[in-house]
C-alpha positions as CSV (number, residue, x, y, z in Angstrom):
1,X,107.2,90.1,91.0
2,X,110.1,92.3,90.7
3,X,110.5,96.0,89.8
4,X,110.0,95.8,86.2
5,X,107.2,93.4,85.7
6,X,105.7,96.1,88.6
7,X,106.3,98.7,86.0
8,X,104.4,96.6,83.4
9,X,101.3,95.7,85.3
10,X,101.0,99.3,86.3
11,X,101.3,100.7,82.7
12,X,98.9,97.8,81.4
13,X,96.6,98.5,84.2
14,X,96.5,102.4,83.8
15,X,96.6,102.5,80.0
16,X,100.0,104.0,80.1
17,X,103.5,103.7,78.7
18,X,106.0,101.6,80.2
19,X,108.2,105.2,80.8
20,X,105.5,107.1,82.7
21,X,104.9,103.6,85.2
22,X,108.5,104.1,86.0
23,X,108.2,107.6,86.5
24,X,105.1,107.0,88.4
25,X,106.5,104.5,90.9
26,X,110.0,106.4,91.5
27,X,108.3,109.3,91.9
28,X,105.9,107.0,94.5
29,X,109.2,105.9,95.7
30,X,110.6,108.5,96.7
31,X,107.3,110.5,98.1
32,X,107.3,108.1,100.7
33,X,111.0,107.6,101.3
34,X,110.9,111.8,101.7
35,X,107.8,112.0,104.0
36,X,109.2,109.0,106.3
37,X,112.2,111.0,106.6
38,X,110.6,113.9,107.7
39,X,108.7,111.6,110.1
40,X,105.3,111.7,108.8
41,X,103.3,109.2,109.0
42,X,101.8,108.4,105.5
43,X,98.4,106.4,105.3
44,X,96.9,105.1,101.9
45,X,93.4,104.6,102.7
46,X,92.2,101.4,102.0
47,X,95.9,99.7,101.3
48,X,98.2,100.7,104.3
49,X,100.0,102.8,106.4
50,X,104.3,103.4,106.2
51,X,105.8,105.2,109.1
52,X,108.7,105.3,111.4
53,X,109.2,103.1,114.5
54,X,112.4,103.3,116.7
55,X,114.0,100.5,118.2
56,X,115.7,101.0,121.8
57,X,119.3,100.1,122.1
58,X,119.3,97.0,123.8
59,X,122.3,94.1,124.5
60,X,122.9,91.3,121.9
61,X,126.2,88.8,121.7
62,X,128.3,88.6,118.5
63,X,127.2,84.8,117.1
64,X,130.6,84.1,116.6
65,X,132.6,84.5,119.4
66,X,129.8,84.4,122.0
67,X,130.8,87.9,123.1
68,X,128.3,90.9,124.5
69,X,127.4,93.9,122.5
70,X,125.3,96.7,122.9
71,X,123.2,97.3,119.6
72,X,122.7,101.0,119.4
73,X,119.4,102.4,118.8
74,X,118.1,102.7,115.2
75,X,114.6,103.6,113.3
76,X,113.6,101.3,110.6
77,X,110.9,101.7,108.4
78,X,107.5,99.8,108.3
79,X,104.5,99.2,107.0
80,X,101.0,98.0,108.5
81,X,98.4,96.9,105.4
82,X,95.2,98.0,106.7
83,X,91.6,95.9,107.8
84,X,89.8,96.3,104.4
85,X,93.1,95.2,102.0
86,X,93.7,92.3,104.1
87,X,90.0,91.0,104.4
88,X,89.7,91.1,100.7
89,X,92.4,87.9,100.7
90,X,89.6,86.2,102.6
């Protein structure tokens, strides 16, 4: 499922126009995308949690030439689907 057959199961779901599922998701979006980057951690009860996890610099080799790098440290995003939304695939 891509982006805009998202936007159409969310407008026929809700009862909604196709415009206001857009709106609804970017602004869902980007809720999430600003409250990661003010390092919350945001929890969906029932679906999931999104948060922030850093990854130590550590020492990897270029693939082509065989070579030793250091990989600096970074934060990536990431997101844990909780007990009860994964059960209910069983």
């Amino acid at each position: 499922m891509n982006k805009n057959e998202l936007v159409r199961a969310m407008a026929n779901n809700a009862g909604i126009t196709l415009k206001d599922a857009a709106i609804a998701l970017d602004g869902f979006i980007d809720a999430i995308t600003a409250g990661l980057k003010e390092g919350e951690k945001i929890q969906i009860s029932g679906f999931g949690t999104f948060e922030i996890k850093e990854k130590p610099e550590r020492d990897g080799f270029n693939p082509k030439t065989g070579e030793q790098i250091r990989i600096s440290a970074t934060k990536i995003p990431t997101f844990k689907f909780g007990k009860a939304y994964k059960d209910s695939f069983n």
